[in-house]
C-alpha positions in Angstrom: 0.0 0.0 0.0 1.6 3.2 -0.8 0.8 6.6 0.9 0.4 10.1 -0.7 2.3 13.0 1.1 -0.3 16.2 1.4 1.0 18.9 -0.5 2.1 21.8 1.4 -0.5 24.9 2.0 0.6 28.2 2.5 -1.9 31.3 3.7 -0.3 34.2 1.7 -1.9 31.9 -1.6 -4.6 30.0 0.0 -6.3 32.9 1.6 -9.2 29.9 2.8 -10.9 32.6 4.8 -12.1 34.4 1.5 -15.1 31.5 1.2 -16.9 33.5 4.3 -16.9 36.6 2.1 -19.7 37.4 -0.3 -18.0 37.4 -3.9 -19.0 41.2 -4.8 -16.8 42.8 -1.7 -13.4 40.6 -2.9 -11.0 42.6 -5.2 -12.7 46.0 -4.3 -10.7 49.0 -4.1 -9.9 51.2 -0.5 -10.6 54.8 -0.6 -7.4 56.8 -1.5 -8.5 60.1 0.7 -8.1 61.3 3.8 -10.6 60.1 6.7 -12.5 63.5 6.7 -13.3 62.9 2.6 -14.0 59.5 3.4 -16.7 60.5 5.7 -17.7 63.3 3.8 -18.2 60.7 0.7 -20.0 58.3 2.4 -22.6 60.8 4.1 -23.1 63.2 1.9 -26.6 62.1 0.5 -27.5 61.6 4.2 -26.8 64.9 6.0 -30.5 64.4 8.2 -29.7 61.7 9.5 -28.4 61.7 13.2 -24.5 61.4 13.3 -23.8 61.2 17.2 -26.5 61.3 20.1 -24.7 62.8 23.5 -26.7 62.8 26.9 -29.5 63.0 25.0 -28.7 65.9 22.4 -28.5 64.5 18.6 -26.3 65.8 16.2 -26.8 65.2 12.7 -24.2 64.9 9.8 -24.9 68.1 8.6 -24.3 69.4 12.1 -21.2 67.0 12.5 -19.7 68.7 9.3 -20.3 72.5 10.1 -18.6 71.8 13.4 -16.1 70.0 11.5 -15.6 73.2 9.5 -15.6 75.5 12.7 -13.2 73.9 14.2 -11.0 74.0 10.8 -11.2 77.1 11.0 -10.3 77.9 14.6 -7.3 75.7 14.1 -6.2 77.6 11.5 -6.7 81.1 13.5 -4.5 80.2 16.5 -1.9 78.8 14.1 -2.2 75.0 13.8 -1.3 73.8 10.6 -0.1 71.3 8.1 2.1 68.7 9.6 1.5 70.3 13.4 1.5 67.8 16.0 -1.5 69.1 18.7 -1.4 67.1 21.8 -5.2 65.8 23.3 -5.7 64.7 26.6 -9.2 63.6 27.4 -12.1 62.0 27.3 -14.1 61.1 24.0 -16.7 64.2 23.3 -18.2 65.7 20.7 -15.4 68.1 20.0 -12.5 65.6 20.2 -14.4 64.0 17.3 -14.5 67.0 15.6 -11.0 68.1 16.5 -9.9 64.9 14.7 -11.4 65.1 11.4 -11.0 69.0 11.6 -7.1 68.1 11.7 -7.1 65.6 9.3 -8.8 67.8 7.0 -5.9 71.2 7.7 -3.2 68.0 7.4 -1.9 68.2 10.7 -2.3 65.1 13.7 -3.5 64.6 16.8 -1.2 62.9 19.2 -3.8 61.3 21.6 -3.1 60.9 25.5 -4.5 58.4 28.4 -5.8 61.9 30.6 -5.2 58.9 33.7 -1.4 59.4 32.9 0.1 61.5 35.8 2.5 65.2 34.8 5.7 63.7 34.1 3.6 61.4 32.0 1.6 63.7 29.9 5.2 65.7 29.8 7.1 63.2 28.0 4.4 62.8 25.3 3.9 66.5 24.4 7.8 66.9 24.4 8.0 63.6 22.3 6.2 64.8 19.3 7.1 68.7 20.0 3.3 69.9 20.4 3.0 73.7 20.5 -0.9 72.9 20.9 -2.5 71.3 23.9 -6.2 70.2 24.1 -7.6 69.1 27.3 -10.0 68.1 29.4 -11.0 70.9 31.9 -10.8 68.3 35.1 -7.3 67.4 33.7 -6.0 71.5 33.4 -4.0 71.1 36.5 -2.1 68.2 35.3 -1.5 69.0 32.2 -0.4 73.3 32.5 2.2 71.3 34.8 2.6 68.7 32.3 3.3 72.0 29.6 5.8 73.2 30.9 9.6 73.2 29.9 7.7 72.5 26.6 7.0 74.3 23.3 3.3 74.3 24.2 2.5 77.9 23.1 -1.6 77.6 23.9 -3.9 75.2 25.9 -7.4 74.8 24.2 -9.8 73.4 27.2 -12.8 72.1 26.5 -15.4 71.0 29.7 -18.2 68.1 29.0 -20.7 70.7 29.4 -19.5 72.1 25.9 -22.0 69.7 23.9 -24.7 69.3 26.4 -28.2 71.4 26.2 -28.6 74.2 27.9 -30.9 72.8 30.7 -27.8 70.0 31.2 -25.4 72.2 30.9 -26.6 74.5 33.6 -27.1 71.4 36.1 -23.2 69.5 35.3 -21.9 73.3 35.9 -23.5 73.2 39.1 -22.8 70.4 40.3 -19.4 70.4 38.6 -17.9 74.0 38.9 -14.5 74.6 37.2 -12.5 75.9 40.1 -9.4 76.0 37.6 -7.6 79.4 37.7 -6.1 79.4 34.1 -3.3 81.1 32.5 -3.4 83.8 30.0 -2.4 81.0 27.2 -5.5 79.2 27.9 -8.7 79.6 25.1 -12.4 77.7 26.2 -13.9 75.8 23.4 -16.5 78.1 22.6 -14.1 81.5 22.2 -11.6 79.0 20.1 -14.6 78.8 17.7 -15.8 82.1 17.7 -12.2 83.2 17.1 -12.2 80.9 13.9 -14.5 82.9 11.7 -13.4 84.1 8.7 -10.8 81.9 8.2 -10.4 79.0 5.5 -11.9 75.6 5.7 -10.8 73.9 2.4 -9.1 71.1 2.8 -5.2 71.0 2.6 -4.3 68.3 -0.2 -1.9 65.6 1.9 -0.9 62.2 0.6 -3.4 59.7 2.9 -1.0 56.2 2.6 1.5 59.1 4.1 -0.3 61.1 6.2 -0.6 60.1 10.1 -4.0 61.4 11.2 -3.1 60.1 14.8 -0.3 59.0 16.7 -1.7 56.3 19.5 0.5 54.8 22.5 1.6 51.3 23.0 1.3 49.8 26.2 5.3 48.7 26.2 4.7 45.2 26.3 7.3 44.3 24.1 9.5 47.1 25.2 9.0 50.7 26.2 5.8 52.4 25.3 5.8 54.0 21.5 4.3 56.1 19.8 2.1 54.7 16.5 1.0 57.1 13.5 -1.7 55.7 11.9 -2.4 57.1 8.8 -5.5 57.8 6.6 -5.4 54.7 4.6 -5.4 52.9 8.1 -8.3 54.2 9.7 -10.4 54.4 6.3 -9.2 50.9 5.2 -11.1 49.1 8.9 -14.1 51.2 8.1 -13.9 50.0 4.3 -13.4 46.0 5.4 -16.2 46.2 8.4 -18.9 47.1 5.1 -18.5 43.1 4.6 -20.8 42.4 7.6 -23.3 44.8 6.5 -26.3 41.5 7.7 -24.9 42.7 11.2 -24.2 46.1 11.1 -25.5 49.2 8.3 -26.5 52.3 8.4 -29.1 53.2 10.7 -28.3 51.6 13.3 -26.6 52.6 17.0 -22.9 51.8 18.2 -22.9 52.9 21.9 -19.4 53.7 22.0 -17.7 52.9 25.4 -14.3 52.7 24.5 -11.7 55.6 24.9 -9.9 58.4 22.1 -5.9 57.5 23.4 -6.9 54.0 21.8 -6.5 53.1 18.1 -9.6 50.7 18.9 -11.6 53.4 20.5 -11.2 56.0 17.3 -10.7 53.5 14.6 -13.7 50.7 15.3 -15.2 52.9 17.5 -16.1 56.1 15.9 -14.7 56.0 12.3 -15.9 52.9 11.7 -19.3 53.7 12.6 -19.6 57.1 11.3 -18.4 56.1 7.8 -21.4 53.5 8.1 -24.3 56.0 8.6 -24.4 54.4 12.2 -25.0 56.8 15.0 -22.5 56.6 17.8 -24.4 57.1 21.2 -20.9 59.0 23.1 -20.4 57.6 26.6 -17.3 59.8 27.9 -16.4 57.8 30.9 -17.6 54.7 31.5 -18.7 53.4 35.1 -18.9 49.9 33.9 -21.5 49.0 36.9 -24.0 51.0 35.0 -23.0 49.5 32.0 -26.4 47.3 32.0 -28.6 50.1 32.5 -27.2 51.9 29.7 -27.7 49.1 27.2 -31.2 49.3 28.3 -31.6 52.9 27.9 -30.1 53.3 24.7 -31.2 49.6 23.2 -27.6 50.0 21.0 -27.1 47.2 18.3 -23.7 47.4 18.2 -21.0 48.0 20.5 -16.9 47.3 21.1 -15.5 46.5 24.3 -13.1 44.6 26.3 -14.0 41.0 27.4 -15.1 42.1 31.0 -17.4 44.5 30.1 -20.0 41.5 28.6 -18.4 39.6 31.5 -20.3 42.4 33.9 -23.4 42.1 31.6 -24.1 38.7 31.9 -23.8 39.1 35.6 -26.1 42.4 36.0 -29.3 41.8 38.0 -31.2 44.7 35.9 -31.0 42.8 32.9 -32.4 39.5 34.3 -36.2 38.5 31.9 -35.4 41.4 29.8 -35.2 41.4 25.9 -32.5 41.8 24.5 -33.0 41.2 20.9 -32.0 44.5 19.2 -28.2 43.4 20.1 -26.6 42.4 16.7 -22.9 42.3 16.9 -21.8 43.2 20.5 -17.4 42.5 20.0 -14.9 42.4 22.4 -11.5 42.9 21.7 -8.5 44.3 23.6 -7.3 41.3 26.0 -8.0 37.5 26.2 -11.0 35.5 27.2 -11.3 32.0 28.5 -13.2 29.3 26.4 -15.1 29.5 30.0 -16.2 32.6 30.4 -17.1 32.8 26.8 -19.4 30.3 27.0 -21.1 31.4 29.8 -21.7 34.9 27.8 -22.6 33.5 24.7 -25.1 31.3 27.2 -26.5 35.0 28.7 -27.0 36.4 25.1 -28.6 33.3 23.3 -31.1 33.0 26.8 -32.1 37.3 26.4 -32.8 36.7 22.0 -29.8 38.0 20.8 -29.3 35.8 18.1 -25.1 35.8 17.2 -22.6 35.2 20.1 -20.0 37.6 21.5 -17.9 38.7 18.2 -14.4 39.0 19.0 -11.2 39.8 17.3 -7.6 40.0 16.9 -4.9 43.2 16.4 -2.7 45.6 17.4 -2.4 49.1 17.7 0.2 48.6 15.3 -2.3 47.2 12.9 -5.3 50.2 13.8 -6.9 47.7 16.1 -8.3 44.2 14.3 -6.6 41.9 11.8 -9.1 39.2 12.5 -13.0 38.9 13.2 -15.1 36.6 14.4 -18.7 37.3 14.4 -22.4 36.5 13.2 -22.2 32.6 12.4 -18.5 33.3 11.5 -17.3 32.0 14.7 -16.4 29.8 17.5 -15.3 29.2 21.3 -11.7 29.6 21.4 -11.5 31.2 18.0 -10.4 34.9 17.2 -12.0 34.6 13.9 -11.0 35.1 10.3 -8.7 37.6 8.7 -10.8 40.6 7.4 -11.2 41.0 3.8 -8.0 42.5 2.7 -5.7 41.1 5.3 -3.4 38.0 5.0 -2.3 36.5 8.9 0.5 33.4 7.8 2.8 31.9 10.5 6.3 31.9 9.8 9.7 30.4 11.4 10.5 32.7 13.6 13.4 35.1 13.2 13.6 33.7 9.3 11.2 35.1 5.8 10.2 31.6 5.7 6.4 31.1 5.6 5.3 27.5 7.4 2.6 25.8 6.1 -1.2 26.3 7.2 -1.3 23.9 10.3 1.9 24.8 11.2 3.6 26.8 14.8 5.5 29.7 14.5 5.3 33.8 14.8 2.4 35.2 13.5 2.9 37.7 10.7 0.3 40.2 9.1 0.0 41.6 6.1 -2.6 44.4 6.2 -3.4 47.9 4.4 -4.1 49.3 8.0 -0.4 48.3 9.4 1.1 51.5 11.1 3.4 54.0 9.2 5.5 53.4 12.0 6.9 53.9 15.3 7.3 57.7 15.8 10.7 58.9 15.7 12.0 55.4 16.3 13.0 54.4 12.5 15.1 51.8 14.1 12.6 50.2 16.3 10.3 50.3 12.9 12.3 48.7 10.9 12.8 45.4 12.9 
């Protein structure tokens, strides 16, 4: 009897994961523009429609893009401009969302900032990247006018969550809240920034989007010390563009209650670019208190969402959701840090007994890689699993240290091939290129 030797299969030509695609999305091209055109492109028959919903106030695309505009504008008045690095520290809000696309569109980058980090902290990342414009959070003013100086910080834009709120709320959080800050003659409040804005351009300046870093997120030095990542245009457009392949779980429409924070490539990438670019409205939750996370699931019945693993953990534990319906949910993912087969199960058991009809999705990445490399969701999935690679992504194992690519089956490092991989490590070329 003689025995046939299986013939070697290599990922880089098999690609096997393209049968879960439908055939129309394979071979289409990504956008070649910056995030803020992408956006632009992609809403622009829909300016109604509501874009982001913030304790309660909507704002629509048409209202997302004037603000866009204004705060163009104001950038360009206090003398941020094309290939400026401004330095953010806060909380996601409605203006840090349009400070982003409002960079993006001038050319310059935000270099986003964990507002947790203590002075020296914050220091070393405005100093990094040579920021001579700081945004931040009004709570965190203290910190970071410390944090500014011995830096080229030449103004400190401060905007307060009370900026976006309606009047009635606004007038209760400043009440309960009062800014007891005593600022410097450097510092401009959100709403004089704007107002100081008016008359100046808000055409777009041309930059090269495969080049362009729209964002420059922190690693969490688990390989090494922490870095900084620039993310380009092409990265952040090219998740959006790939997550149109599940439109069965998520299209326009619908909500994303996003949970996740800005100093994240997850939390701007999957969390509000993604959505945005999809006509979904992003319900803004600045600061999660993650016991209340059940009640806000309730409230705003959102049917999409990205988390970490213990957040859905904490919701298949939370008493207030015990008999009710929870049917709306269609893809809620968690990404960010591990989860055992265990405790997967016994969420996937929590969703399936409330109607939701698709497990936990869950995925794979990097912030070198913009967030995800891999998905598993809708029927797409199982226990254990972090899914499939997305549409225009190849993940092959190779022998470590070596070019050589192992055969599908095979253990080794795991290598990935993706448009949204990094520009690079930020003034590290040598750390880059390894």
């Amino acid at each position: 009897m003689s025995t046939t030797a299986h013939e070697a299969v290599y990922a880089s030509v098999a690609k096997p994961w393209l049968k879960y695609y439908d055939a129309s999305y394979i071979g289409q091209p990504l956008p070649d523009c910056t995030t803020y055109e992408y956006l632009y492109q992609q809403n622009k028959q829909h300016l109604s429609e509501p874009a982001l919903e913030y304790f309660g106030r909507k704002i629509t695309y048409a209202d997302l893009f004037v603000n866009i505009k204004k705060t163009a504008a104001a950038f360009r008045a206090i003398g941020l401009k094309k290939g400026d690095i401004a330095t953010v520290v806060s909380v996601m809000t409605p203006e840090i969302i349009y400070a982003f696309y409002a960079a993006d569109l001038i050319g310059a980058t935000l270099n986003l900032v964990d507002p947790r980090y203590s002075v020296e902290g914050i220091h070393d990342y405005i100093t990094e990247v040579d920021s001579h414009l700081l945004i931040c959070l009004n709570v965190t003013y203290d910190r970071c006018v410390q944090a500014a100086k011995r830096t080229h910080v030449e103004r400190i834009l401060v905007v307060s969550p009370a900026d976006s709120l309606s009047l009635p709320m606004a007038m209760g959080y400043k009440l309960k809240n009062p800014d007891k800050n005593h600022y410097s003659s450097n510092v401009i409040r959100w709403k004089d920034f704007i107002a100081a804005g008016q008359g100046q351009s808000t055409a777009a300046d041309p930059v090269d989007p495969m080049d362009h870093a729209c964002v420059v997120v922190h690693t969490g030095g688990t390989t090494g010390s922490p870095k900084g990542v620039m993310l380009t245009d092409r990265n952040f457009n090219a998740i959006a563009k790939q997550f149109k392949t599940y439109e069965s779980l998520c299209h326009r429409g619908q909500t994303l209650m996003n949970i996740m924070p800005p100093f994240i490539a997850y939390g701007f990438a999957c969390g509000i670019h993604l959505p945005l670019t999809l006509g979904i409205k992003v319900t803004i939750i600045p600061n999660l208190d993650a016991a209340k996370l059940g009640s806000l699931v309730l409230k705003y019945k959102p049917q999409l969402m990205f988390g970490v693993p213990t957040h859905y953990q904490q919701l298949a534990t939370d008493i207030r959701l015990r008999k009710k319906d929870l049917s709306f949910i269609r893809m809620y993912a968690a990404g960010g840090d591990a989860i055992s087969v265990g405790a997967e199960e016994n969420v996937n058991e929590f969703l399936a007994a409330h109607n939701v009809e698709f497990p936990m999705a869950k995925g794979y990445g990097m912030t070198e890689v913009s967030s995800a490399a891999t998905v598993a969701a809708g029927n797409v999935t199982k226990p254990g699993s972090v899914g499939i690679p997305m549409l225009n992504t190849v993940v092959s194992i190779f022998e470590p240290g070596t070019e050589t690519e192992l055969p599908i089956g095979e253990r080794g490092e795991i290598c990935i091939c993706t448009p949204t991989v990094m520009k690079g490590y930020y003034n590290k070329p040598e750390e880059t290129d390894m």
